[in-house]
C-alpha positions as CSV (number, residue, x, y, z in Angstrom):
1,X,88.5,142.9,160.2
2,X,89.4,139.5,158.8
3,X,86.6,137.6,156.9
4,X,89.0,134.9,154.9
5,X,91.5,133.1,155.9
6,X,93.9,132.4,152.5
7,X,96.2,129.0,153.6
8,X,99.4,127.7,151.9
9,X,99.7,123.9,151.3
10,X,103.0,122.6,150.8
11,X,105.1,123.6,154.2
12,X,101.6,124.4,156.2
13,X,98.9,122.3,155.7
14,X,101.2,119.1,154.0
15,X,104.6,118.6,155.1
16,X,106.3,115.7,153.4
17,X,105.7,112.3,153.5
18,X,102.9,110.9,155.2
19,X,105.2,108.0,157.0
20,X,107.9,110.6,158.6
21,X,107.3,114.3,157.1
22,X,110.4,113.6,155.0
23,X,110.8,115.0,151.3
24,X,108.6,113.2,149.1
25,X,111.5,111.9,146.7
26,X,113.7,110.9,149.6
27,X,113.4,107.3,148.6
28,X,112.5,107.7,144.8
29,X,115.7,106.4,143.2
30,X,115.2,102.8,145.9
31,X,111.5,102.5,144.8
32,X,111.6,103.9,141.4
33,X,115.1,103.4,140.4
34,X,114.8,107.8,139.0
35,X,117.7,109.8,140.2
36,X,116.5,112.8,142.0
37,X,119.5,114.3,140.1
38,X,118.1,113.6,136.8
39,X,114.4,114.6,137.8
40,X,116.0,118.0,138.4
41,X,117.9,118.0,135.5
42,X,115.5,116.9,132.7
43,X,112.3,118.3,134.3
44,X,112.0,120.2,137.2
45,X,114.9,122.9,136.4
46,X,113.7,123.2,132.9
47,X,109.7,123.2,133.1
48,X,108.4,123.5,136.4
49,X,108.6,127.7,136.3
50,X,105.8,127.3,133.3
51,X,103.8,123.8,134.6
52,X,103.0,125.9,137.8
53,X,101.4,128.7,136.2
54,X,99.7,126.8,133.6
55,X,101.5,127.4,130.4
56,X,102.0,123.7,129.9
57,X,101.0,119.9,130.8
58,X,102.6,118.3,133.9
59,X,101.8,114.9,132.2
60,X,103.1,115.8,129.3
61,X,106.7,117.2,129.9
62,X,106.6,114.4,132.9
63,X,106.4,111.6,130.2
64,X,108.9,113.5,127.7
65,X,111.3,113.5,130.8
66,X,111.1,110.4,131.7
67,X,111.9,109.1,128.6
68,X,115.1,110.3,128.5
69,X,116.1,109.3,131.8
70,X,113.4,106.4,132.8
71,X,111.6,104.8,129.8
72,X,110.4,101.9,132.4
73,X,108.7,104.1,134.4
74,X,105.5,105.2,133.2
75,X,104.6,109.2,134.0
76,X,101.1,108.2,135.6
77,X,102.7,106.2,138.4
78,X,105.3,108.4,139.1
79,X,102.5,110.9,139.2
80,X,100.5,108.8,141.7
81,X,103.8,108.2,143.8
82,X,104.6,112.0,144.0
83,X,101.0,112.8,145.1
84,X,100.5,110.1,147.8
85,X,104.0,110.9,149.2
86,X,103.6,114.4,149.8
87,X,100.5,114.0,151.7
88,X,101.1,114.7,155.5
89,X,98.4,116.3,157.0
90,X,99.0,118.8,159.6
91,X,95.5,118.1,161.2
92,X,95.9,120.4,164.5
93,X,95.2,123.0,161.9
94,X,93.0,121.1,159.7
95,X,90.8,121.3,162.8
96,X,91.4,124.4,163.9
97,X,90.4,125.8,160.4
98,X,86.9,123.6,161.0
99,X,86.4,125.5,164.0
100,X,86.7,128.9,162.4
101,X,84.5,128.0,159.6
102,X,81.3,127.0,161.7
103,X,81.7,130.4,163.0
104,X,81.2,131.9,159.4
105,X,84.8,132.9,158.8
106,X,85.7,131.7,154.9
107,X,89.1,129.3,154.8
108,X,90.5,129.5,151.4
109,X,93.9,127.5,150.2
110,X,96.1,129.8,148.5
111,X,99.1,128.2,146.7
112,X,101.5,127.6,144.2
113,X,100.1,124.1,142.4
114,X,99.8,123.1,139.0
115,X,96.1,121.6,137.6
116,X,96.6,117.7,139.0
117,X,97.9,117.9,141.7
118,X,95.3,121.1,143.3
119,X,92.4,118.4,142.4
120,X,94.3,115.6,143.9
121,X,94.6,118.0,146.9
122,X,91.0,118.9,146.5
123,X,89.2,115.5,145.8
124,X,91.4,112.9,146.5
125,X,93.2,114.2,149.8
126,X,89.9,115.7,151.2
127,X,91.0,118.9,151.4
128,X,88.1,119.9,149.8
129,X,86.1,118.7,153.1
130,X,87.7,121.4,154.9
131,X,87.7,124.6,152.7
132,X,85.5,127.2,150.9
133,X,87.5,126.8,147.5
134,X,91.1,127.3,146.1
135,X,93.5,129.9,144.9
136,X,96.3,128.2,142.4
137,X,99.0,129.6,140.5
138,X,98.1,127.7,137.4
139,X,94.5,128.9,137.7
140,X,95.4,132.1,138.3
141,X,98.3,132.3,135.5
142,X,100.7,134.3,138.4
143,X,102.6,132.5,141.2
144,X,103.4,133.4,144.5
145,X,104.7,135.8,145.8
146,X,104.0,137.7,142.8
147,X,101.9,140.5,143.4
148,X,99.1,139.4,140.5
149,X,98.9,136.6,143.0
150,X,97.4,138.0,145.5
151,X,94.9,140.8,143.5
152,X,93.7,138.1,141.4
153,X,93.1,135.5,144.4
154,X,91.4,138.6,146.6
155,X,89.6,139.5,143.3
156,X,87.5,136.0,142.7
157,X,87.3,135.6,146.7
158,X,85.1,138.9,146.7
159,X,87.1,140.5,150.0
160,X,89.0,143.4,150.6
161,X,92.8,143.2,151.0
162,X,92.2,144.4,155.1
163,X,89.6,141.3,155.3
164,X,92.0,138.7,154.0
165,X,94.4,136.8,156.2
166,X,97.4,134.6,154.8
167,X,98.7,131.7,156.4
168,X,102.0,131.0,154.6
169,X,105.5,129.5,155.5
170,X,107.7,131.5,152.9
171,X,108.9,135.1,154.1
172,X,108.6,136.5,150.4
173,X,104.7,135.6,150.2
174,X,104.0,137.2,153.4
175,X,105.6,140.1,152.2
176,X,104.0,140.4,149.0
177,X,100.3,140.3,150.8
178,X,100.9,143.1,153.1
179,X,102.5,145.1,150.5
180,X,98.7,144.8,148.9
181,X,97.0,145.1,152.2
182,X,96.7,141.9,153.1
183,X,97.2,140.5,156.6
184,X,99.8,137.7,156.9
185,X,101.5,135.8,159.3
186,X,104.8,133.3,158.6
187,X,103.4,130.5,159.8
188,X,106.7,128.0,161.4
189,X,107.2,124.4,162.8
190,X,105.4,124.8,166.2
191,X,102.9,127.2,165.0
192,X,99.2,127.3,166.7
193,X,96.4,129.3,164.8
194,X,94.9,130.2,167.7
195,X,98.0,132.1,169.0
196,X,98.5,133.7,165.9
197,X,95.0,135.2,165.8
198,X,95.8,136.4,169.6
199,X,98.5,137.7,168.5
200,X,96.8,139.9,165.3
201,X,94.2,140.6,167.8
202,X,96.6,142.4,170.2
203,X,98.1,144.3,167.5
204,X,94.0,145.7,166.7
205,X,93.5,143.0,164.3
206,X,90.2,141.2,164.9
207,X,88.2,138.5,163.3
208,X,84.8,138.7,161.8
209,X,83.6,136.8,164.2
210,X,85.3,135.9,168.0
211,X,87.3,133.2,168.7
């Protein structure tokens, strides 16, 4: 019987840009004059693996990157850009998740974010509003879909592995929390939650409390 729901962010409760759901550095290199290419080069492809599990400082390897490429940019505004373009709000479930809490069923997020950006997500996007607390990789020193993921998220939440319910857009993930018990569904464009949990219920699956 599910008592938490664990939710994914980026791909199921944001997508993209808030303007048009587009990527959020679609338009960096017109409004911040950073090639995308270089971003990869000098900072995702070479730190991100360790910034999202906490090992080091997204501020700092930011600002040593952007030296190289952008000295004119300063790291906090590229920061603030990043953030406050990948902030779409996919409210149908925003309010569908509402509607499960008042009947007592725990909403959890349950993602891959380094330390800003899940209390940007948290305080500054609201999300906080809406859920019981948050599951990060950085927090958690594991990422998804790694299995220590998913023991140490279920661990702090206080559930079982049968009570826990991921919502989560990336096949792998879903995989990796049934592998530990969890229930999971791959949540796609033109998902509904409520269909989903019909859909769990018909396989014997039932929530805490009813629909």
């Amino acid at each position: 019987m599910i008592q938490a729901i664990m939710v994914d962010v980026d791909g199921v409760l944001i997508n993209g840009r808030p303007v048009d759901g587009r990527p959020w550095a679609s338009d960096i290199e017109a409004d911040l004059g950073i090639s995308n290419a270089d971003l990869n080069r000098e900072f995702f492809s070479p730190y991100w693996n360790d910034i999202v599990v906490g090992r080091c400082g997204l501020a700092v390897q930011l600002k040593l990157a952007l030296a190289r490429i952008t000295p004119s940019v300063h790291h906090e505004d590229l920061i603030a850009y990043w953030f406050e373009s990948d902030a779409r709000l996919n409210r149908p479930l925003l309010e569908a998740l509402d509607q499960l809490r008042k009947t007592g069923t725990k909403v959890y997020l349950a993602t891959n974010q380094e330390h800003l950006r899940a209390a940007y997500l948290m305080d500054r996007l609201g999300l906080g509003q809406h859920v019981d607390g948050i599951y990060y990789s950085a927090a958690l020193d594991s990422r998804k879909p790694d299995l220590d993921f998913f023991e140490r998220a279920a661990a702090h939440s206080g559930f079982a592995p049968e009570q826990l319910l991921l919502i989560d857009d990336t096949p792998a993930n879903v995989v990796a929390a049934r592998q530990l018990g969890w229930n999971a569904v791959q949540w796609m464009e033109g998902c509904c939650l409520s269909a989903e949990l019909t859909h769990l219920q018909a396989e014997g699956v039932n929530l805490a409390t009813p629909l």
